[in-house]
Steps between C-alpha positions, in 0.01 A plus 500: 500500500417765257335415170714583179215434251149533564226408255105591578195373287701427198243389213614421164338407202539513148310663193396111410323494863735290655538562885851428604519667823248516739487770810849352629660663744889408640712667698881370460713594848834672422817252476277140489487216251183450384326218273206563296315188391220376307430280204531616134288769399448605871620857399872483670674668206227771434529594863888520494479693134267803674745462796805579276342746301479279173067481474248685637265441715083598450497633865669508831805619598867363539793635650860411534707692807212763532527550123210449281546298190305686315511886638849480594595226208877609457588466910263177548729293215824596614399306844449235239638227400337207267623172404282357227409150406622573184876489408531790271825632428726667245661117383832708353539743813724408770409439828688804622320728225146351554512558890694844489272627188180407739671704781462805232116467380469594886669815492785372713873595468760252390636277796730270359555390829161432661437324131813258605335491877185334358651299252724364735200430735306303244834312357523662190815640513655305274286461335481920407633457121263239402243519257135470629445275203819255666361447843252287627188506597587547892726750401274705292259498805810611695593842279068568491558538866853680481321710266187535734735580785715767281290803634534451860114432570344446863261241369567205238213297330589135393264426266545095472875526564637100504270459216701258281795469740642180639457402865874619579483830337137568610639404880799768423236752434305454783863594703508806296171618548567425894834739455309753273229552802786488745651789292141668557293458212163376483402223348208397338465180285271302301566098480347189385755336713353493874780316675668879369251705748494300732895467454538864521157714591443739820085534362332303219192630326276296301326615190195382288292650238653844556375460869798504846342233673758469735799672667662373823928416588586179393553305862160638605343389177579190510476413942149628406385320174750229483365137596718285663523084489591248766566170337505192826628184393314235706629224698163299401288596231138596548211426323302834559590814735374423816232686622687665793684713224156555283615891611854503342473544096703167439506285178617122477760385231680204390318270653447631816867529536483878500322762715524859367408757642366895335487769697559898458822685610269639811436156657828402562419412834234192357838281437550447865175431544485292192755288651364494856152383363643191303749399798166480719365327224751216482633628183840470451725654251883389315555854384395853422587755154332840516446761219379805405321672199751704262446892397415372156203262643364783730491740147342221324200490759466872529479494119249254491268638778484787325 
């Protein structure tokens, strides 16, 4: 799949000294979703800002479609679209004015009816003769994206996008986002929220102190660092693991009245030997629960390893 931005030994850092961005380099496929993460501070939005054109960074290069965003500024943003964290708006424009006056700063021709198309899309259609200072907060986030949308980019940055947003509404946007890369654009987003990459990501990259530690698709990701947990629920409880299972990496609870059971996504195959081993050894068990390590414990490891 071809690459539709390509970054190469990207360093930033400020006149105060300040590295933010250290020698990353990322390569985002055409037509994907795909999650940056990292903790606060790690340098997500001063990556995305050099992306879209907004800072610029001390060396490297970017480029967005084979434009680059700094030799070729004007071709590069109009790939572009950014959703801020921030909500910042006109309050006394309409929704209607503030999307179709965006559509202008770009040098496109009026389209009343691709306007309607994405306004429609995002369910703002009715609500076109509001007031940004009358809608809420999900709403507001809904006309930054109408508005981020009104140029007809390839590639969309979500900067944070369910910030603030209730579990319904940030669910709705997750469809949309789905629809919008459907529609082919490319998505890249920013979260705090990891049940929302690993709701909706093809890739995930992790970030930290301006470094890309990581970049790898989602399922991979996690069948490679996620842990997994088999929880046996004993028929007789034990007072220490026996020593034919010294091998297994088992741990006692409740009284004995538990076995569980840690092993990596790789060694599947250790349950069934697990469970052979204790039926030789006379062990005998009421029930079984197994379960495996989310996307947002795997990111907390990597995070801490580093």
């Amino acid at each position: 799949m071809p690459h539709i931005i390509q970054v190469k030994d990207l360093n930033k850092t400020y006149d105060s000294g300040f590295t933010a961005l250290r020698g990353v380099n990322l390569d985002i496929r055409r037509g994907e979703i795909f999650a940056l993460l990292g903790p606060n501070g790690a340098g997500k939005t001063t990556l995305i800002s050099i992306i879209c054109g907004i800072a610029r960074g001390s060396s490297g290069s970017v480029s967005a479609d084979g434009f680059d965003i700094a030799s070729d500024y004007r071709m590069a943003r109009t790939k572009i679209g950014l959703v801020p964290q921030e909500l910042t708006t006109d309050a006394f424009e309409t929704v209607w004015a503030t999307v179709n006056f965006s559509r202008g700063l770009f040098g496109k021709a009026p389209d009343k009816a691709y306007i309607e198309q994405i306004l429609k899309q995002l369910s703002l259609w009715d609500k076109r003769h509001a007031k940004m200072r009358e809608l809420s907060g999900g709403m507001k986030r809904r006309v930054m994206i109408a508005k981020a949308l009104s140029h007809e980019p390839e590639i969309l940055f979500l900067d944070e996008p369910t910030a603030g947003v209730d579990v319904e509404l940030r669910k709705d946007m997750w469809e949309m986002v789905r629809q919008l890369r459907e529609n082919g654009v490319t998505i890249i987003l920013t979260t705090h929220y990891i049940e929302e990459a690993e709701e909706m990501a093809d890739r995930i990259g992790v970030i930290r102190k301006g470094e890309i530690i990581l970049v790898e698709e989602k399922q991979a990701l996690m069948s490679k660092l996620g842990k997994k947990s088999l929880s046996l629920h004993l028929t007789e409880p034990l007072s220490e693991i026996p020593p034919t299972l010294s091998e297994f990496n088992l741990f006692l609870e409740e009284g004995g009245d538990y076995l569980r059971f840690e092993y990596e996504s790789a060694q599947s195959d250790q349950v069934a030997l697990l469970l052979s081993r204790m039926n030789e050894s006379g062990i005998a068990i009421k029930d079984l629960n197994s379960s495996e390590s989310s996307l947002e414990d795997i990111f907390v490891e990597l995070v801490q390893e580093q």
